[in-house]
N, C-alpha and C positions, 0 to 999 in steps of 0.2 A: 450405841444405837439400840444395845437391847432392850435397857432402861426406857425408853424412850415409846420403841414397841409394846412392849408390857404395860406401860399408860396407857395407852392406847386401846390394849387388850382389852384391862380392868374397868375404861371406861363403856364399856359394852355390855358390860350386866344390867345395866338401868333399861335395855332394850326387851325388847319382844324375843320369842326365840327365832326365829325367820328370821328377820332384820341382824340378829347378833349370828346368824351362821352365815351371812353374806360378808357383811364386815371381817368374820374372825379369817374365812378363807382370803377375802382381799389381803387383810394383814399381814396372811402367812405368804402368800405370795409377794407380796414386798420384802420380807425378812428372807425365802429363799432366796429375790437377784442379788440383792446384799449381800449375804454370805458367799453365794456365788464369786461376786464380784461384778457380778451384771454391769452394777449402779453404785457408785458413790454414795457413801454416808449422806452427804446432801440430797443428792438425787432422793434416798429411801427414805429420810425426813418430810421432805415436803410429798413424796408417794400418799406415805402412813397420814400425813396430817389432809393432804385431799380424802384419803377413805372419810377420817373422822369427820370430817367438815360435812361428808356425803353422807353416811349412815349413820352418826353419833348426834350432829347437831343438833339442838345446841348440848354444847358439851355441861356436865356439869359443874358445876364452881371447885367442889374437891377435884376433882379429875384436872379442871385448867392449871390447881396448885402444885400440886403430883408430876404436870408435864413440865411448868415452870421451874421445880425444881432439882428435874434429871436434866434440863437444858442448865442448870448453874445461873438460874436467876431469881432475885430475890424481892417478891410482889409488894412486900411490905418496904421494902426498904424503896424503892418507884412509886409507893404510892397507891398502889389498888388492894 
């Protein structure tokens, strides 16, 4: 999950700073109920990918590969 977070993170630098300190706090709050235990690995996946969807969009192409790739999937080999 941290791998995952960390995408996510990384993909916030293409932003403004305002917009990347909303997002990074959102983020960080998703990875504290995680660690907590708040929320389920699932649960804090789809958390972290609604922030991105809300402050990152549209993501950038490096940044979708990065995430594709800490989830164990392989873009090239599907096709995109």
């Amino acid at each position: 999950m941290g791998v995952i977070l960390d995408t996510l993170k990384n993909a916030l630098q293409q932003m403004d700073e305002a917009s990347r300190k909303l997002a990074t706090e959102e983020l960080e709050r998703v990875e504290k109920l995680y660690y907590n235990g708040r929320i389920d690995g699932q649960d804090a996946f789809f958390m972290a990918l609604g922030v991105a969807w809300f402050y990152v969009m549209p993501l950038w192409p490096r940044d979708v590969g990065n995430l594709a790739r800490a989830l164990g999937v392989d873009l090239e080999r599907i096709g995109y």
